[in-house]
C-alpha positions, 0 to 999 in steps of 0.5 A: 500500500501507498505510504504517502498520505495523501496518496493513499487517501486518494486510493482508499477513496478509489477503493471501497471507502467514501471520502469522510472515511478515507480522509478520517482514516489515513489522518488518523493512521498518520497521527498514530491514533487509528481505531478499528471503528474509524471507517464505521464512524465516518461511514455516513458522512460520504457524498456530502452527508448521507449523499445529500450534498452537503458539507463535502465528505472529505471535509467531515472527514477533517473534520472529526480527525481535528476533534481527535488530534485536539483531544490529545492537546485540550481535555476540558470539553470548552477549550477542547471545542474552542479551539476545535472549532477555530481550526475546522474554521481554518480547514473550511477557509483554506479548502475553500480557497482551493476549490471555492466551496465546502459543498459536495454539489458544487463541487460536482456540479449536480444535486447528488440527491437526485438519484438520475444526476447521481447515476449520471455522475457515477457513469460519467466517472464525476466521483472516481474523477473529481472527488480524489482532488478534495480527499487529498486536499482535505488530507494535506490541509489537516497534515500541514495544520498538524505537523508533530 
C-alpha cells in the first residue's frame, strides 16, 4: 500500500471507502491514533452527508480527525471545542480557497440527491474523477495544520 498520505487517501477513496472515511482514516493512521471503528464512524458522512450534498465528505472527514488530534492537546470539553472549532474554521477557509466551496454539489456540479444526476455522475466517472482532488486536499490541509 501507498505510504504517502495523501496518496493513499486518494486510493482508499478509489477503493471501497467514501471520502469522510478515507480522509478520517489515513489522518488518523498518520497521527498514530487509528481505531478499528474509524471507517464505521465516518461511514455516513460520504457524498456530502448521507449523499445529500452537503458539507463535502472529505471535509467531515477533517473534520472529526481535528476533534481527535485536539483531544490529545485540550481535555476540558470548552477549550477542547474552542479551539476545535477555530481550526475546522481554518480547514473550511483554506479548502475553500482551493476549490471555492465546502459543498459536495458544487463541487460536482449536480444535486447528488437526485438519484438520475447521481447515476449520471457515477457513469460519467464525476466521483472516481473529481472527488480524489478534495480527499487529498482535505488530507494535506489537516497534515500541514498538524505537523508533530
Amino acid at each position: 500500500m501507498e505510504t504517502d498520505p495523501i496518496r493513499k487517501a486518494r486510493d482508499i477513496f478509489l477503493g471501497n471507502y467514501n471520502c469522510a472515511q478515507a480522509v478520517f482514516r489515513v489522518v488518523l493512521e498518520e497521527k498514530g491514533l487509528y481505531f478499528n471503528q474509524a471507517p464505521i464512524v465516518a461511514a455516513g458522512f460520504g457524498g456530502g452527508i448521507s449523499r445529500r450534498g452537503e458539507m463535502c465528505g472529505a471535509l467531515t472527514g477533517a473534520i472529526m480527525a481535528i476533534g481527535v488530534l485536539h483531544d490529545q492537546k485540550y481535555n476540558e470539553p470548552g477549550e477542547h471545542r474552542k479551539y476545535t472549532y477555530e481550526s475546522v474554521g481554518e480547514l473550511i477557509e483554506k479548502f475553500k480557497a482551493i476549490n471555492k466551496s465546502p459543498i459536495c454539489n458544487d463541487l460536482v456540479g449536480f444535486d447528488v440527491r437526485d438519484p438520475v444526476a447521481r447515476q449520471k455522475g457515477n457513469d460519467e466517472g464525476v466521483f472516481k474523477t473529481i472527488c480524489p482532488k478534495f480527499v487529498e486536499d482535505a488530507v494535506k490541509i489537516v497534515l500541514e495544520m498538524f505537523p508533530d
